[in-house]
C-alpha positions in Angstrom: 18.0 -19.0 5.0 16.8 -16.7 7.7 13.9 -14.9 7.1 13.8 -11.3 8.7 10.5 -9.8 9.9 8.8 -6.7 9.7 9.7 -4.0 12.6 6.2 -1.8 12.6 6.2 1.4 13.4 3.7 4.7 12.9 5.2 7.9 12.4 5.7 10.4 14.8 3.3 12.8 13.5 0.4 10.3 14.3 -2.9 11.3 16.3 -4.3 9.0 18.7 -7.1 9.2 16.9 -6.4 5.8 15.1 -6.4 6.4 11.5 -2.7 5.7 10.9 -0.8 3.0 9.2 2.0 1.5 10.4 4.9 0.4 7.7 7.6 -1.6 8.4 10.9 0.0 6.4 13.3 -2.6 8.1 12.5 -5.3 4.7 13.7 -2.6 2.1 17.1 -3.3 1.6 16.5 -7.0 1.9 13.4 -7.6 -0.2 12.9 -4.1 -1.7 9.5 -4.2 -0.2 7.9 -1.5 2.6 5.1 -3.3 4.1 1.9 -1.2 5.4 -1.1 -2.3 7.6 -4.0 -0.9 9.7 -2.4 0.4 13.2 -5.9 -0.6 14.7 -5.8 -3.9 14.2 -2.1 -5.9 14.4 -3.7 -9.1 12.4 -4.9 -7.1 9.6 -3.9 -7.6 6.3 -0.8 -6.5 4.5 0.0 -4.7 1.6 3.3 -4.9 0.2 4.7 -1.5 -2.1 8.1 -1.6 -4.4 10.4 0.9 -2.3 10.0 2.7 -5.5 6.5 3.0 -5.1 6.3 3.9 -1.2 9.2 6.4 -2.0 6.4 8.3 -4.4 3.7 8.2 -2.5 5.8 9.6 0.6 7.2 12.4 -1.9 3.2 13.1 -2.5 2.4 13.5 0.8 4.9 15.9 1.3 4.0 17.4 -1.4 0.3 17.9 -0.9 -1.0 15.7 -3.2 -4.0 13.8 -3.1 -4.9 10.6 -5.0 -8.2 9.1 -5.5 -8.5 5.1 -6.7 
């Protein structure tokens, strides 16, 4: 079994000013997953969102729309 790993990347539209995120969209069609973590800090933990799930949130974004938890 080979076990593929995530390919991080922040999106273009990033500042330097080092509140980003990096995700990882490589594992989608493998394990339906889109893995997101702190661009500051490589060994920080991970969540992991349903493609379903990341696909909202981006669609939100675009969209204006801001959540509070």
């Amino acid at each position: 079994m080979m076990t593929e790993s995530p390919r991080w990347f922040k999106s273009s539209y990033s500042e330097n000013g080092g509140a980003c995120v990096e995700v990882a969209t490589n594992l989608v069609a493998a394990r339906g997953i889109v893995p997101v973590r702190d661009s500051k800090r490589a060994d920080s933990p991970v969540v992991d969102f349903t493609a379903a799930a990341f696909a909202c949130f981006v669609d939100g974004v675009k969209a204006g729309i801001s959540a509070t938890v």
